[in-house]
C-alpha positions in Angstrom: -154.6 9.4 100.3 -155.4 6.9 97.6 -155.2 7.3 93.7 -158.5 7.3 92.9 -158.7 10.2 95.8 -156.3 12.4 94.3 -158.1 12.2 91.0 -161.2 13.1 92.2 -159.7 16.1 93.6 -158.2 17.1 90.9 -160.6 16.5 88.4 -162.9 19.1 91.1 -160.2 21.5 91.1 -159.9 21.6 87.2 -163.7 21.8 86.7 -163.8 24.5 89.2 -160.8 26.4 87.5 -162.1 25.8 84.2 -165.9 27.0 85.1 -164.0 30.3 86.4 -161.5 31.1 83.9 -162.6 29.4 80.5 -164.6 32.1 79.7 -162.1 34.4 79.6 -159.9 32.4 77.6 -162.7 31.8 74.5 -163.2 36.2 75.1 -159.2 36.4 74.5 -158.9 33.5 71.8 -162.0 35.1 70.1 -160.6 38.8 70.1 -157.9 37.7 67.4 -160.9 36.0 65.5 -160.7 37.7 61.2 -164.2 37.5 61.0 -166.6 40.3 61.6 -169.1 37.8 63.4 -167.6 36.6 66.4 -169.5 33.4 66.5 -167.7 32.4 63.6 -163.7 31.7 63.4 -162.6 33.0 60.3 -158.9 32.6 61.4 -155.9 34.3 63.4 -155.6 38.2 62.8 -155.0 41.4 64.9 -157.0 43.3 62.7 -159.9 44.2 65.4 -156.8 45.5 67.5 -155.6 47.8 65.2 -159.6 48.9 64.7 -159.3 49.5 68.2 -156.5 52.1 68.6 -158.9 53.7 65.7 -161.8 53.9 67.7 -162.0 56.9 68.9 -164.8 56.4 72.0 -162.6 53.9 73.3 -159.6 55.0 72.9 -160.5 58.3 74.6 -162.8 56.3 77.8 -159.3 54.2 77.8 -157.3 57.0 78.5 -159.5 58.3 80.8 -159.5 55.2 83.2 -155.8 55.4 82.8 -155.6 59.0 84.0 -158.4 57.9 87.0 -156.2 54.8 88.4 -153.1 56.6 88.8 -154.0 59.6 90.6 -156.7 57.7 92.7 -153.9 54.8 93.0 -151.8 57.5 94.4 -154.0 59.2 96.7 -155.2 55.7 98.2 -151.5 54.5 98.2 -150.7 57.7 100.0 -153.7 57.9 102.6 -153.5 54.1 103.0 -150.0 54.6 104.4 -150.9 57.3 106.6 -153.9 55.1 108.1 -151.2 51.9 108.3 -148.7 54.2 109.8 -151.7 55.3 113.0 -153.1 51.6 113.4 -149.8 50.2 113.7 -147.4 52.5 115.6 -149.9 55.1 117.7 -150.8 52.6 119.6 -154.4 52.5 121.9 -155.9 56.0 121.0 -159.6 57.2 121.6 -161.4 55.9 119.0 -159.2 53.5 117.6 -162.3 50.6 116.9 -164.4 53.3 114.8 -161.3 54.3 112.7 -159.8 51.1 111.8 -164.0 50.3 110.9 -164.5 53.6 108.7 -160.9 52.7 107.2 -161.7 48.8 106.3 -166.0 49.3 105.8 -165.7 50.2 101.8 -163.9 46.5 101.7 -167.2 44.7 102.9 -169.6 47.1 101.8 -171.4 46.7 98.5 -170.3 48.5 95.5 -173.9 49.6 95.2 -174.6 51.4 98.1 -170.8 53.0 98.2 -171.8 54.2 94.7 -175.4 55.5 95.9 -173.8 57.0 99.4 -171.2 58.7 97.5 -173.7 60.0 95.0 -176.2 61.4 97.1 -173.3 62.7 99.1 -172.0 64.7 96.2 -175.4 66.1 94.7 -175.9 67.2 98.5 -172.8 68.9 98.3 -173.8 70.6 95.1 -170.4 69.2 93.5 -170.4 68.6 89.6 -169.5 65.0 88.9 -167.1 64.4 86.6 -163.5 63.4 87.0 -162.5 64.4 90.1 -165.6 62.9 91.4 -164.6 59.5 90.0 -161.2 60.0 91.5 -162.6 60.1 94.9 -164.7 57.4 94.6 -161.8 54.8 93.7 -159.9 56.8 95.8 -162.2 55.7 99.0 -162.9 52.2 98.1 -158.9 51.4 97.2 -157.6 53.1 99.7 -158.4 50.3 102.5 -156.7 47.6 100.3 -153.8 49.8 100.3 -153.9 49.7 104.0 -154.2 46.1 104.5 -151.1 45.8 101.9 -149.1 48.5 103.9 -150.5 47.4 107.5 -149.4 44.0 107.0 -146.0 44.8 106.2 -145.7 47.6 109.3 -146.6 45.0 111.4 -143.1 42.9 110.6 -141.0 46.0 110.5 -138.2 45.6 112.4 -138.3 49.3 114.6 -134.8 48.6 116.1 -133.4 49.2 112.5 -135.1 53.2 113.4 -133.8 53.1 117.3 -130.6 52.3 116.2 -130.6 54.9 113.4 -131.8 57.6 115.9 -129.2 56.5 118.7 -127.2 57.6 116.0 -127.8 60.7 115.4 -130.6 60.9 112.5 -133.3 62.8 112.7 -137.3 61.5 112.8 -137.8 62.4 109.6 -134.3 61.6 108.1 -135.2 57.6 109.8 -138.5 57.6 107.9 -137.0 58.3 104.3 -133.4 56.6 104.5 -134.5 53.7 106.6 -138.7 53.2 107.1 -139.2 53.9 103.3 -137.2 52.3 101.3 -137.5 48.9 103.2 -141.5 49.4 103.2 -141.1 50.1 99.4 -142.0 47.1 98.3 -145.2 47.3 99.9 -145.8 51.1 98.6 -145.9 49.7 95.2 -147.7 46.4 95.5 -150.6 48.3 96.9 -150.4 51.4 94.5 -150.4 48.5 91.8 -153.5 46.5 93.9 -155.5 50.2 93.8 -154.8 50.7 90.3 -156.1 47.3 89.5 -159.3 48.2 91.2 -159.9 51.5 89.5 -159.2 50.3 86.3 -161.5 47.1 86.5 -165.0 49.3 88.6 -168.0 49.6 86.4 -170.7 50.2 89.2 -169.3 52.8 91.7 -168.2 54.9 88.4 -171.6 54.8 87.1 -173.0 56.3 89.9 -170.6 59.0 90.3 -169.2 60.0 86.7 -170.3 62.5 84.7 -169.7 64.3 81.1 -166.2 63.4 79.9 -165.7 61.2 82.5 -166.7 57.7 80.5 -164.0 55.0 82.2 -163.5 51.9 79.7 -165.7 49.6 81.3 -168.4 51.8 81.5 -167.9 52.3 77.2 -167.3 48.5 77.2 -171.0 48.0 79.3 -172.7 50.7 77.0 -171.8 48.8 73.9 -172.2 45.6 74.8 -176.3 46.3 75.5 -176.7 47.0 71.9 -174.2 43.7 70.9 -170.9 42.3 71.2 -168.9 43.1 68.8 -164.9 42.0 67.9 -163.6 45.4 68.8 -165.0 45.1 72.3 -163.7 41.3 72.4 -160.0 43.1 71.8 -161.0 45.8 74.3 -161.7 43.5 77.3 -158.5 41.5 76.4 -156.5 44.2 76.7 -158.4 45.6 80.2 -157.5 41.6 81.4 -153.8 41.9 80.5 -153.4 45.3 82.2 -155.5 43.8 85.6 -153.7 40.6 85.5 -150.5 42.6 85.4 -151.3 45.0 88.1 -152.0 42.0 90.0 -149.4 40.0 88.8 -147.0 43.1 90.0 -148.2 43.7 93.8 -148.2 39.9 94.4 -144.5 40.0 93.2 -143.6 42.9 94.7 -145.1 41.4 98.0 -143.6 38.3 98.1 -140.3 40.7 97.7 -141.0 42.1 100.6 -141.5 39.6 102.3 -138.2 37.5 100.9 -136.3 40.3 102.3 -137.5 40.0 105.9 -136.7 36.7 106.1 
Protein backbone atom coordinates (compact mmCIF):
# COMPACT_ATOMS: atom_id res chain seq x y z
CA UNK A 1 0.00 0.00 0.00
CA UNK A 2 1.53 3.38 -0.89
CA UNK A 3 1.95 6.61 1.30
CA UNK A 4 -0.39 8.67 -0.17
CA UNK A 5 -2.83 5.43 0.32
CA UNK A 6 -2.46 5.17 3.90
CA UNK A 7 -3.19 8.89 4.20
CA UNK A 8 -6.22 8.91 2.59
CA UNK A 9 -7.33 6.22 4.85
CA UNK A 10 -6.59 7.78 7.61
CA UNK A 11 -7.55 11.09 7.05
CA UNK A 12 -11.32 9.02 6.25
CA UNK A 13 -11.10 7.30 9.39
CA UNK A 14 -10.33 10.51 11.41
CA UNK A 15 -13.16 12.48 9.68
CA UNK A 16 -15.40 9.62 10.25
CA UNK A 17 -14.37 9.42 14.05
CA UNK A 18 -14.41 12.97 14.42
CA UNK A 19 -18.09 13.38 12.73
CA UNK A 20 -19.16 10.66 15.42
CA UNK A 21 -17.53 11.63 18.56
CA UNK A 22 -16.79 15.52 18.36
CA UNK A 23 -19.89 16.34 19.42
CA UNK A 24 -19.72 14.72 22.48
CA UNK A 25 -16.48 16.18 23.23
CA UNK A 26 -17.69 20.11 22.73
CA UNK A 27 -21.14 18.68 25.15
CA UNK A 28 -18.34 17.56 27.84
CA UNK A 29 -15.73 20.48 27.32
CA UNK A 30 -18.85 22.85 27.42
CA UNK A 31 -20.36 21.33 30.68
CA UNK A 32 -17.30 22.84 32.78
CA UNK A 33 -18.04 26.20 30.82
CA UNK A 34 -18.50 29.42 34.05
CA UNK A 35 -20.81 31.09 32.08
CA UNK A 36 -24.58 30.87 32.36
CA UNK A 37 -24.87 30.97 28.39
CA UNK A 38 -23.39 28.05 26.97
CA UNK A 39 -22.60 29.53 23.69
CA UNK A 40 -20.27 31.56 25.37
CA UNK A 41 -16.81 30.32 27.28
CA UNK A 42 -16.48 32.24 30.20
CA UNK A 43 -13.72 29.89 31.53
CA UNK A 44 -12.98 26.43 33.41
CA UNK A 45 -15.39 25.89 36.51
CA UNK A 46 -17.45 22.89 38.12
CA UNK A 47 -19.88 25.15 39.30
CA UNK A 48 -22.94 23.77 36.95
CA UNK A 49 -21.90 20.26 38.67
CA UNK A 50 -22.30 21.23 41.92
CA UNK A 51 -25.87 23.02 40.68
CA UNK A 52 -26.49 19.69 39.63
CA UNK A 53 -26.31 17.55 42.85
CA UNK A 54 -28.74 20.62 43.92
CA UNK A 55 -31.27 20.06 41.50
CA UNK A 56 -33.59 18.25 42.81
CA UNK A 57 -35.70 16.86 39.47
CA UNK A 58 -32.57 15.42 38.39
CA UNK A 59 -31.09 14.24 41.07
CA UNK A 60 -34.24 12.28 41.99
CA UNK A 61 -34.93 10.98 37.86
CA UNK A 62 -30.98 10.06 38.37
CA UNK A 63 -31.60 7.95 41.06
CA UNK A 64 -34.38 6.53 39.70
CA UNK A 65 -32.56 5.17 36.47
CA UNK A 66 -29.99 4.01 38.86
CA UNK A 67 -32.48 1.93 40.86
CA UNK A 68 -34.16 0.76 37.16
CA UNK A 69 -30.60 -0.56 35.56
CA UNK A 70 -29.64 -2.65 38.38
CA UNK A 71 -32.63 -4.63 39.09
CA UNK A 72 -33.59 -4.90 35.29
CA UNK A 73 -29.58 -5.61 34.78
CA UNK A 74 -30.13 -8.34 37.08
CA UNK A 75 -33.18 -9.88 35.96
CA UNK A 76 -31.77 -9.79 32.23
CA UNK A 77 -28.30 -11.07 33.47
CA UNK A 78 -30.22 -13.75 35.24
CA UNK A 79 -32.85 -14.83 32.48
CA UNK A 80 -30.09 -14.28 29.86
CA UNK A 81 -28.18 -17.11 31.43
CA UNK A 82 -31.02 -19.37 31.79
CA UNK A 83 -31.74 -18.84 27.92
CA UNK A 84 -27.77 -19.31 27.18
CA UNK A 85 -27.63 -22.28 29.43
CA UNK A 86 -31.07 -24.05 27.04
CA UNK A 87 -29.53 -22.95 23.53
CA UNK A 88 -26.24 -24.18 24.32
CA UNK A 89 -26.44 -27.44 26.30
CA UNK A 90 -30.25 -28.87 25.74
CA UNK A 91 -29.45 -29.55 22.59
CA UNK A 92 -32.25 -30.07 19.43
CA UNK A 93 -35.59 -29.56 21.38
CA UNK A 94 -39.14 -28.89 19.81
CA UNK A 95 -39.21 -25.51 19.17
CA UNK A 96 -35.76 -24.59 19.37
CA UNK A 97 -35.95 -21.96 16.03
CA UNK A 98 -38.97 -19.92 17.69
CA UNK A 99 -37.18 -19.67 21.03
CA UNK A 100 -33.81 -18.66 20.14
CA UNK A 101 -36.12 -15.92 17.67
CA UNK A 102 -38.49 -14.61 20.65
CA UNK A 103 -35.04 -14.58 22.76
CA UNK A 104 -32.84 -12.46 20.04
CA UNK A 105 -36.23 -10.40 18.22
CA UNK A 106 -36.11 -7.21 20.90
CA UNK A 107 -32.28 -6.91 19.42
CA UNK A 108 -33.52 -6.19 15.70
CA UNK A 109 -36.76 -4.86 16.50
CA UNK A 110 -37.31 -1.11 16.80
CA UNK A 111 -37.32 0.56 20.02
CA UNK A 112 -40.65 2.02 18.89
CA UNK A 113 -42.79 -0.68 18.32
CA UNK A 114 -41.15 -2.72 21.61
CA UNK A 115 -42.23 0.48 23.49
CA UNK A 116 -45.81 0.55 21.78
CA UNK A 117 -46.18 -3.57 22.08
CA UNK A 118 -45.19 -3.40 25.57
CA UNK A 119 -47.61 -0.48 26.18
CA UNK A 120 -50.67 -1.74 24.72
CA UNK A 121 -49.68 -4.96 26.40
CA UNK A 122 -49.80 -3.50 29.82
CA UNK A 123 -52.93 -1.18 29.52
CA UNK A 124 -54.57 -4.52 28.24
CA UNK A 125 -53.45 -6.04 31.23
CA UNK A 126 -54.91 -3.31 33.39
CA UNK A 127 -51.32 -2.91 35.05
CA UNK A 128 -50.41 0.62 36.43
CA UNK A 129 -47.15 1.76 34.79
CA UNK A 130 -44.71 3.00 36.84
CA UNK A 131 -41.50 1.44 38.01
CA UNK A 132 -41.93 -1.95 37.77
CA UNK A 133 -43.29 -1.43 34.43
CA UNK A 134 -40.10 0.21 33.34
CA UNK A 135 -38.22 -2.62 34.89
CA UNK A 136 -39.67 -4.99 32.55
CA UNK A 137 -39.35 -3.21 29.67
CA UNK A 138 -35.38 -2.96 29.98
CA UNK A 139 -35.64 -6.11 31.42
CA UNK A 140 -36.94 -7.63 27.83
CA UNK A 141 -34.93 -5.65 25.53
CA UNK A 142 -31.39 -6.36 27.64
CA UNK A 143 -31.99 -9.47 28.40
CA UNK A 144 -31.01 -10.84 24.69
CA UNK A 145 -27.65 -8.90 24.85
CA UNK A 146 -27.09 -10.71 28.02
CA UNK A 147 -27.60 -13.92 26.15
CA UNK A 148 -25.38 -13.27 23.26
CA UNK A 149 -22.63 -12.22 26.03
CA UNK A 150 -23.26 -15.44 28.12
CA UNK A 151 -23.98 -17.72 24.90
CA UNK A 152 -20.84 -16.87 23.34
CA UNK A 153 -18.82 -17.76 26.28
CA UNK A 154 -20.94 -21.37 26.88
CA UNK A 155 -20.14 -22.16 23.60
CA UNK A 156 -16.03 -22.31 24.54
CA UNK A 157 -16.64 -23.92 27.85
CA UNK A 158 -14.67 -26.58 28.32
CA UNK A 159 -17.50 -29.50 29.72
CA UNK A 160 -14.71 -31.97 30.51
CA UNK A 161 -13.65 -29.55 33.40
CA UNK A 162 -17.71 -30.69 34.74
CA UNK A 163 -17.32 -34.59 33.64
CA UNK A 164 -14.26 -34.75 35.36
CA UNK A 165 -15.67 -32.97 38.43
CA UNK A 166 -18.73 -35.43 38.47
CA UNK A 167 -16.49 -38.63 37.87
CA UNK A 168 -15.47 -37.37 40.99
CA UNK A 169 -17.87 -37.40 43.09
CA UNK A 170 -19.66 -33.79 42.99
CA UNK A 171 -22.92 -33.30 42.66
CA UNK A 172 -24.91 -31.42 39.43
CA UNK A 173 -25.45 -28.69 41.30
CA UNK A 174 -22.19 -28.54 43.44
CA UNK A 175 -20.29 -28.66 39.38
CA UNK A 176 -22.45 -25.61 38.40
CA UNK A 177 -21.41 -23.27 41.43
CA UNK A 178 -17.64 -24.46 42.16
CA UNK A 179 -16.70 -25.17 38.61
CA UNK A 180 -19.49 -23.77 35.71
CA UNK A 181 -19.82 -20.37 37.60
CA UNK A 182 -17.00 -19.04 38.57
CA UNK A 183 -15.20 -19.65 35.24
CA UNK A 184 -18.38 -18.22 33.30
CA UNK A 185 -18.10 -15.16 35.80
CA UNK A 186 -16.48 -13.09 33.72
CA UNK A 187 -19.19 -13.26 31.30
CA UNK A 188 -22.02 -12.85 34.20
CA UNK A 189 -20.61 -9.48 34.78
CA UNK A 190 -19.70 -8.11 31.31
CA UNK A 191 -23.33 -8.61 30.38
CA UNK A 192 -24.87 -7.41 33.72
CA UNK A 193 -22.65 -4.33 33.01
CA UNK A 194 -23.69 -4.35 28.92
CA UNK A 195 -27.70 -4.45 30.30
CA UNK A 196 -27.09 -1.81 32.72
CA UNK A 197 -25.63 0.31 30.02
CA UNK A 198 -28.69 -0.03 28.06
CA UNK A 199 -31.11 0.78 30.74
CA UNK A 200 -29.41 3.64 31.84
CA UNK A 201 -28.95 5.21 28.24
CA UNK A 202 -33.17 4.25 26.85
CA UNK A 203 -35.25 7.28 26.35
CA UNK A 204 -37.93 5.83 23.90
CA UNK A 205 -39.06 2.41 25.26
CA UNK A 206 -39.27 4.30 28.95
CA UNK A 207 -41.44 6.90 27.52
CA UNK A 208 -43.93 4.56 26.44
CA UNK A 209 -44.08 2.50 29.46
CA UNK A 210 -43.26 4.94 32.58
CA UNK A 211 -45.50 6.45 34.66
CA UNK A 212 -45.83 8.86 37.85
CA UNK A 213 -42.56 8.67 39.79
CA UNK A 214 -41.00 6.79 37.38
CA UNK A 215 -39.09 9.82 35.33
CA UNK A 216 -35.50 7.97 34.24
CA UNK A 217 -32.75 10.79 33.58
CA UNK A 218 -32.91 10.78 30.04
CA UNK A 219 -36.40 11.20 29.85
CA UNK A 220 -35.80 14.66 32.51
CA UNK A 221 -32.76 15.40 30.28
CA UNK A 222 -35.35 15.15 26.91
CA UNK A 223 -38.13 17.16 28.78
CA UNK A 224 -35.71 20.06 29.48
CA UNK A 225 -33.97 20.17 26.66
CA UNK A 226 -37.46 21.08 24.45
CA UNK A 227 -37.74 24.25 26.41
CA UNK A 228 -33.55 25.01 26.01
CA UNK A 229 -30.23 23.66 26.77
CA UNK A 230 -29.06 24.83 29.58
CA UNK A 231 -25.33 24.17 31.55
CA UNK A 232 -26.83 21.98 34.13
CA UNK A 233 -28.10 19.54 31.53
CA UNK A 234 -24.60 19.93 29.65
CA UNK A 235 -23.07 18.46 33.21
CA UNK A 236 -25.95 16.05 33.31
CA UNK A 237 -25.35 14.25 29.96
CA UNK A 238 -21.56 14.28 30.83
CA UNK A 239 -22.03 12.52 33.66
CA UNK A 240 -24.77 9.85 31.88
CA UNK A 241 -21.57 9.40 29.14
CA UNK A 242 -19.00 8.63 31.81
CA UNK A 243 -21.26 6.11 33.54
CA UNK A 244 -22.19 4.37 29.78
CA UNK A 245 -18.76 4.57 28.69
CA UNK A 246 -17.79 2.79 31.90
CA UNK A 247 -20.37 0.13 31.85
CA UNK A 248 -19.04 -0.45 28.44
CA UNK A 249 -15.70 0.12 29.19
CA UNK A 250 -16.28 -2.79 32.05
CA UNK A 251 -18.02 -5.73 30.03
CA UNK A 252 -15.49 -5.32 27.16
CA UNK A 253 -12.75 -5.79 29.85
CA UNK A 254 -14.32 -8.17 31.65
CA UNK A 255 -14.75 -10.13 28.23
CA UNK A 256 -11.53 -9.98 26.93
CA UNK A 257 -10.82 -11.63 30.55
CA UNK A 258 -12.67 -14.22 29.81
CA UNK A 259 -11.54 -14.84 27.02
CA UNK A 260 -7.58 -14.43 28.11
CA UNK A 261 -8.31 -17.17 30.48
CA UNK A 262 -9.47 -19.74 27.93
CA UNK A 263 -6.62 -19.43 26.00
Amino acid sequence: MSRSRRLSDMLALGAGLAFLYAPIVILVLWSFNSSRLVTVWGGFSLRWYAALFRNGPLMEAAWTSIRIAFVSATLATILGAMAALTLVRRGPFLGRTLFTGMAYAPMVMPEVMTGLALLLLFVGLGVDRGFWTVVIAHTTVAMCFATVVIRARLADFDQSLEEAAMDLGCPPWRTFFVITLPLVAPSLAAAFLLAFTISMDDLVIASFVSGPGSTTLPMRIYSQVRLGVTPEINAACTVLIALVAAGLGGAFLLGRRGRTRDA
